[in-house]
C-alpha positions as CSV (number, residue, x, y, z in Angstrom):
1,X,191.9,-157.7,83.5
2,X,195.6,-159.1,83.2
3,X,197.5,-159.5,86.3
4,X,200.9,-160.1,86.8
5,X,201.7,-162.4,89.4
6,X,204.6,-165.0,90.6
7,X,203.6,-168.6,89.8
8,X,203.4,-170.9,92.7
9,X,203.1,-174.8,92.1
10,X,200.8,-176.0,94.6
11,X,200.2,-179.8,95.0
12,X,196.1,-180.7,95.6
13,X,194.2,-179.4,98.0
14,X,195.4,-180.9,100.8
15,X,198.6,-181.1,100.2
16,X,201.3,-179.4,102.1
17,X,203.9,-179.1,98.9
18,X,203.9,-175.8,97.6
19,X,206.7,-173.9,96.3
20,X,207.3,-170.2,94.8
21,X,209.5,-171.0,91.1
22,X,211.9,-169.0,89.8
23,X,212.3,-165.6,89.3
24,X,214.4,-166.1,86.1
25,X,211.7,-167.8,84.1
26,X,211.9,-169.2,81.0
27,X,209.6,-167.5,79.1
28,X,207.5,-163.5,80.2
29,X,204.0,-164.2,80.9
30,X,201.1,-162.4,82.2
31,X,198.0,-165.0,83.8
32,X,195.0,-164.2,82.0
33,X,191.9,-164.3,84.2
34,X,188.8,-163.2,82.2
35,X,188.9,-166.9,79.9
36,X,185.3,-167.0,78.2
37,X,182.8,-170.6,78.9
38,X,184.3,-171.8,75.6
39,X,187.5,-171.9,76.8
40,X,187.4,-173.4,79.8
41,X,185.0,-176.3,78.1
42,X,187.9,-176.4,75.6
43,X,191.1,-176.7,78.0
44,X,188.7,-179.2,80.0
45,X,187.9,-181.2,77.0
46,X,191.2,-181.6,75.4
47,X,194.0,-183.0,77.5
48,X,197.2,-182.6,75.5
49,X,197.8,-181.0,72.3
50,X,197.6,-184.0,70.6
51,X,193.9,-184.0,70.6
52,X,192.7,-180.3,69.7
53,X,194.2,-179.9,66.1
54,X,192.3,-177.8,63.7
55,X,193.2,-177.6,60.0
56,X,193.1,-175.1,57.4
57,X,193.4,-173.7,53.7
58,X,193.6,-170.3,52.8
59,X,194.4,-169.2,48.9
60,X,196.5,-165.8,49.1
61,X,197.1,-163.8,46.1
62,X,201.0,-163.6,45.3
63,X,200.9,-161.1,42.2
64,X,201.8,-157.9,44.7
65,X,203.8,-160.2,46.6
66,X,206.1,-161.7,44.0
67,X,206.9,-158.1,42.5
68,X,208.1,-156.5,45.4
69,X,210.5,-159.4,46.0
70,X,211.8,-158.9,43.2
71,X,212.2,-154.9,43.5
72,X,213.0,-155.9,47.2
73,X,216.0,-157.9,45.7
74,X,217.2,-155.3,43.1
75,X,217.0,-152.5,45.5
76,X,218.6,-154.2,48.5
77,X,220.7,-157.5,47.1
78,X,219.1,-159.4,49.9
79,X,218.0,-162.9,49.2
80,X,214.3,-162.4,50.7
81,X,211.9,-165.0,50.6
82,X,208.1,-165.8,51.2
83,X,209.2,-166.6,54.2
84,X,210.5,-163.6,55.2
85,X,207.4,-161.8,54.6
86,X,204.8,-164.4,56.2
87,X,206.7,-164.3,59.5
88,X,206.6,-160.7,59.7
89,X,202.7,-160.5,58.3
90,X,201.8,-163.2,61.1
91,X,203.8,-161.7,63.6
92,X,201.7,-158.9,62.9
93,X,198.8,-161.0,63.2
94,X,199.4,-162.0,66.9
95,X,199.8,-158.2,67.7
96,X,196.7,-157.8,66.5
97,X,194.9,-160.9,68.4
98,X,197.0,-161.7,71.3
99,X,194.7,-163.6,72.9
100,X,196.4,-166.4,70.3
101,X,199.8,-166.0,71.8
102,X,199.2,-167.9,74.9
103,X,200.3,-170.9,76.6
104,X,198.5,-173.7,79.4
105,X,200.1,-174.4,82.7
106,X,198.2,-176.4,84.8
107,X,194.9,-175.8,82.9
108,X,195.8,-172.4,83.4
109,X,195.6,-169.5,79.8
110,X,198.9,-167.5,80.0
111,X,199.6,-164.9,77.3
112,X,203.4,-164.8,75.9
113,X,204.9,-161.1,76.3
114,X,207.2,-161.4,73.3
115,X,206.2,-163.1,69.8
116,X,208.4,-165.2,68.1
117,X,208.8,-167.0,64.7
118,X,210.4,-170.7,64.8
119,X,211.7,-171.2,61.0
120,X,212.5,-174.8,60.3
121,X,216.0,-175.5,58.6
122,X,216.7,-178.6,57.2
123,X,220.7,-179.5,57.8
124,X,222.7,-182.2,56.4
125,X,223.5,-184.8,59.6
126,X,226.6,-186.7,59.8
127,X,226.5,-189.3,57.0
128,X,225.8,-189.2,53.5
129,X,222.3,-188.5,52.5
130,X,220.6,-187.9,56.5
131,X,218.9,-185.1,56.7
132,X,218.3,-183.4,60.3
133,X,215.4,-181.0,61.0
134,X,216.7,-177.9,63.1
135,X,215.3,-174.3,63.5
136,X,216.4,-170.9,64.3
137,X,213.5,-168.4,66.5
138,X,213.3,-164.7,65.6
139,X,211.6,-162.6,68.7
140,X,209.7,-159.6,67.8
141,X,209.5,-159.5,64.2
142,X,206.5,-157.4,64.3
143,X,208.8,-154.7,65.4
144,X,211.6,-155.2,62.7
145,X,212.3,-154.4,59.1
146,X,212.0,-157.2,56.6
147,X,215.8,-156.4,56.4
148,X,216.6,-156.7,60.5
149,X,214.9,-160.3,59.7
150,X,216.9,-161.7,56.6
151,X,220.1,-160.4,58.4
152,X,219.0,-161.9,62.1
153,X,217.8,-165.3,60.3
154,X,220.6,-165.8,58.1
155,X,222.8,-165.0,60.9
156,X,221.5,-167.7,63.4
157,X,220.8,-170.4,60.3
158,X,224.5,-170.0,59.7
159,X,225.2,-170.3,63.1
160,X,222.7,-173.2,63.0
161,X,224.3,-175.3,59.6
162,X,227.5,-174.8,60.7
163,X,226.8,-176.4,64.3
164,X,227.9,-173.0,66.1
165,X,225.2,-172.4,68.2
166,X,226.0,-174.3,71.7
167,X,222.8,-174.5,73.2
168,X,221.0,-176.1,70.1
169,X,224.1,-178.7,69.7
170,X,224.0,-179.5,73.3
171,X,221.0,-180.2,72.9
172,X,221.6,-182.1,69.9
173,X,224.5,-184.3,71.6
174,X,222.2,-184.8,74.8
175,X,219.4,-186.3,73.0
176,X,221.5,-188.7,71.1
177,X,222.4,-190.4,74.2
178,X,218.9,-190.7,75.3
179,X,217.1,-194.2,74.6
180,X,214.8,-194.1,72.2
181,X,212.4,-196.2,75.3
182,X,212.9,-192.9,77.1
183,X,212.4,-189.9,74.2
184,X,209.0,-189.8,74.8
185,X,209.2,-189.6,78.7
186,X,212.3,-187.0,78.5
187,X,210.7,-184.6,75.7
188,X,207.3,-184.7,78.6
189,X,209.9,-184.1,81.5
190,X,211.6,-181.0,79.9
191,X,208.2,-179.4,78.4
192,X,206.4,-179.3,82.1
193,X,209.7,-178.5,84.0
194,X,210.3,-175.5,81.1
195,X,206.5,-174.6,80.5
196,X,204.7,-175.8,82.9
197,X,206.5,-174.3,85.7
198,X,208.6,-172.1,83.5
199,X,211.8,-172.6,85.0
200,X,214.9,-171.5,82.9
201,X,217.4,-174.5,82.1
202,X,219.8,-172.8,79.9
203,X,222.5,-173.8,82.7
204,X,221.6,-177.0,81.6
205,X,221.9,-176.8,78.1
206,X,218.1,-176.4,77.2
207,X,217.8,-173.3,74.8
208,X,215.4,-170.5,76.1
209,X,212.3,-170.6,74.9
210,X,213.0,-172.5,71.8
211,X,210.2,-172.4,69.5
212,X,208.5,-169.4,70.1
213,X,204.9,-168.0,69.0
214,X,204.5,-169.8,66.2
215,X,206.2,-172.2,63.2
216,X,206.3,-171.9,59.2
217,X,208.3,-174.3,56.9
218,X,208.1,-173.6,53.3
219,X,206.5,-177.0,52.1
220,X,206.5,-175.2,48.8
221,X,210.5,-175.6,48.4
222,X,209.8,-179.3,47.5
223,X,207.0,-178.8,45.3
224,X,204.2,-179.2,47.8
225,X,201.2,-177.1,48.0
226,X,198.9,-178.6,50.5
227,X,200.6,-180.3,54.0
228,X,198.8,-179.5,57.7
229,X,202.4,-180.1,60.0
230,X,200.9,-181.8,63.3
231,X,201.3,-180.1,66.3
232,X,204.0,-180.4,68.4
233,X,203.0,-181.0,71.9
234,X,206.6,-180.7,73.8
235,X,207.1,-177.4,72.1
236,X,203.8,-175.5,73.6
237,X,203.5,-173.9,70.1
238,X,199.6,-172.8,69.4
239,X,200.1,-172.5,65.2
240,X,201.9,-173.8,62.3
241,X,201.6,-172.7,59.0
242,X,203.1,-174.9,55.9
243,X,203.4,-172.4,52.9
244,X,202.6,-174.1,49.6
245,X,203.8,-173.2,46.2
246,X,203.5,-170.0,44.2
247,X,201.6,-171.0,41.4
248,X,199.7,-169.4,38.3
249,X,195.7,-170.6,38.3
250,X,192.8,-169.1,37.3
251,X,191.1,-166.2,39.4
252,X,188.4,-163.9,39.4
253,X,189.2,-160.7,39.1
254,X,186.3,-157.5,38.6
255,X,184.2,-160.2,37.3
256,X,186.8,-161.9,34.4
257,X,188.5,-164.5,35.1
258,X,192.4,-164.0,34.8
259,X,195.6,-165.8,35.4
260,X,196.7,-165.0,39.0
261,X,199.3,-166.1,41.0
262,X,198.6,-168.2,44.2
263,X,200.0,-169.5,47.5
264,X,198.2,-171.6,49.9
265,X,198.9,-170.7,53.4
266,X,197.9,-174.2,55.2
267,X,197.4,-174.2,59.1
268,X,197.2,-176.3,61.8
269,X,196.3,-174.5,65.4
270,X,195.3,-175.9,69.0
271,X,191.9,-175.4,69.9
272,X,192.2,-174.7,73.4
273,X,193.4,-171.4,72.6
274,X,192.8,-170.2,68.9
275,X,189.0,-170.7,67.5
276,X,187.3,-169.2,64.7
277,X,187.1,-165.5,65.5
278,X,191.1,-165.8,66.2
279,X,191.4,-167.4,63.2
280,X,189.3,-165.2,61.1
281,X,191.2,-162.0,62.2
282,X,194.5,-163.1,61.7
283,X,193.9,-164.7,58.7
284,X,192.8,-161.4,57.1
285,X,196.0,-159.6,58.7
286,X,197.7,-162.1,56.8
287,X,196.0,-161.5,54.0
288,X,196.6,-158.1,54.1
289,X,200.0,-157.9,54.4
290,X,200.8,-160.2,51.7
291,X,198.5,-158.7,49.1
292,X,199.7,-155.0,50.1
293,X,203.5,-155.6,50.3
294,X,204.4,-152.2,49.2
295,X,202.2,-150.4,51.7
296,X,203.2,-153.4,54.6
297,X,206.4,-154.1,54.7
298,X,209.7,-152.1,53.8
299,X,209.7,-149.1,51.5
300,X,211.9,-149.4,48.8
């Protein structure tokens, strides 16, 4: 049973600190109390996220998927990608297993309320030839049309290239300034004071729950098909998925073997919260969704 609860930080037993946070948190959570043996072995076992990385492959057939972005396109003028559909199909896939949408603070599972989808943007930085590595975070995209999303992402990756958005560039200007001795130390300061006790520091130029549910790049765009992105401990996010190339290979097919059209969908997830039945179940919503498009996503 979820309860809903305010957080209090309480120093060790002993201690006299204790203090009730925030009531404008950073991020809607719900405590979740009934965490299975596994679990608690795992969060006891794994101290950061630098430890519990899991990695995987799946192969996805693209045929389905590949036509109805192109009647997608003629119908709408839109410039939807395979982007565009994964975040909605794994969006989808949290709803299903929410269990995967979750957070530790102090050793303690807390499920996220809201999903959302951290796309990463690559952006020229000042200076010929340096590239910068940005994002933009669409929240519940299992609840919007495929159009809602190419308008909304375009939107803030506008907002994003053309340095308009002032939370991300203050944040942007601020970390400039920091020592690179002190990145490390700062990036661990801002995670626990805006995860771990979920305070909100917008005031203070730190964007609101920045990276959301869960993180795709498009490895595929420079010719990639297999990369696992490392997990990024600062940003609390359980998954990332790397999207490889569409490319024609052999399949089987009713027993013949035909030329198909593939994408690999690689993973890396945290093993403190997602394990193999997660994994399992929101790999075939995946699935489904991207081998269904017509019946999944937008009619056209």
């Amino acid at each position: 049973m979820f309860t809903h609860r305010p957080f209090r930080f309480c120093a060790p037993r002993g201690s006299a600190i204790s203090r009730t946070l925030s009531d404008m948190p950073n991020i809607d959570l719900e405590a979740k109390d009934d965490v299975s043996s596994f679990r608690r072995i795992a969060i006891g076992t794994w101290e950061t996220s630098y430890d519990p990385s899991v990695y995987g492959t799946m192969e996805v057939r693209m045929d389905r998927a590949m036509e109805y972005l192109a009647a997608f396109r003629k119908a709408t003028g839109k410039r939807v990608t395979v982007s565009h559909l994964v975040a909605k199909a794994i969006a989808a896939a949290f709803e299903r297993m929410p269990d995967a949408n979750a957070i530790l603070r102090f050793n303690r599972l807390y499920l996220r309320k809201r999903i959302g989808v951290f796309f990463q943007v690559a952006m020229d930085d000042e200076g010929e030839g340096k590239i910068d590595l940005s994002g933009a975070t669409l929240y519940d995209v299992e609840k919007k049309s495929v159009t809602e999303i190419i308008d909304e992402f375009e939107s803030k990756v506008q907002s994003v290239k053309k340095r308009k958005d002032p939370a991300l560039e203050g944040t942007r200007s601020a970390m400039k300034k920091i020592p690179f001795a002190l990145m490390n130390p700062t990036l661990k300061a801002l995670s626990f004071l805006n995860y771990t006790l979920n305070l909100d520091l917008t005031k203070f130029g730190v964007p609101k729950d920045a990276f959301g549910s869960v993180m795709i790049t498009n490895i595929g765009s420079i010719g990639l098909d297999h990369a696992y992105v490392p997990l990024v401990p600062y940003s609390r996010v359980p998954i990332l998925l790397a999207l490889g190339s569409v490319r024609e290979q052999p399949v089987a097919e009713n027993g013949q073997v035909v030329v198909g059209k593939v994408m690999k969908v690689n993973a890396t997830f945290d093993h403190r919260f997602i394990d193999g039945l997660h994994a399992s179940i929101m790999s075939k919503v995946l699935r489904e969704f991207m081998e269904n498009p017509f019946e999944k996503f937008d009619r056209l």
